[in-house]
N, C-alpha and C positions, 0 to 999 in steps of 0.2 A: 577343350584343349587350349592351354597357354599358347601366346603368341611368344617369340623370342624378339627380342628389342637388340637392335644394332648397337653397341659403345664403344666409343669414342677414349684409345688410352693416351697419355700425355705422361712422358718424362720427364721432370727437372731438374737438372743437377741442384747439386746441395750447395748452401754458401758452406764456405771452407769452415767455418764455426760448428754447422750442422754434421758439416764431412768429419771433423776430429771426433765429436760427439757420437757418429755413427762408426767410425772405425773402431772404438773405445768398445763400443757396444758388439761388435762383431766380436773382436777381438775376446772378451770373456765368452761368448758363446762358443770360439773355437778353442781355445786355451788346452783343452785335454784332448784334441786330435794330433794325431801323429804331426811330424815337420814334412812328413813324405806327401800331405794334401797341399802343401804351399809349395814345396819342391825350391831350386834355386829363382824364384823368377817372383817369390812373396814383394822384395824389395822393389822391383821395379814398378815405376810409376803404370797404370793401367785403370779399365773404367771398370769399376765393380759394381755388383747389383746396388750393395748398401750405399751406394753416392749418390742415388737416384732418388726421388720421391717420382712416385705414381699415383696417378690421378685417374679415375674412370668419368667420363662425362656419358650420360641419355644422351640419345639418339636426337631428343628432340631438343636440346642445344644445338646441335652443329645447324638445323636448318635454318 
């Protein structure tokens, strides 16, 4: 039986270069869903998944 190994997640936002690059990116992936998934509130400034880079660190860093 496998053991399960504890990890470590870390969020970073994106430099704003990466952020435009990543909204770009979303943006053609949602392009042909309805307007009713962004609703009135698309515009507003907000933290979205894609502004983020995630990182998983082993367990056996943190010690």
């Amino acid at each position: 039986m496998g053991s399960f190994k504890r990890r470590t997640w870390k969020l970073e936002p994106l430099e704003p270069d990466e952020r435009a690059v990543s909204n770009q990116a979303h943006l053609e992936r949602t392009i042909d869903r309805s307007d009713d998934a962004f609703g009135p509130a698309a515009n507003q400034p907000a933290h979205h998944w894609w502004h983020y880079r995630v990182t998983v660190h082993p367990a056996s860093l943190d010690a």
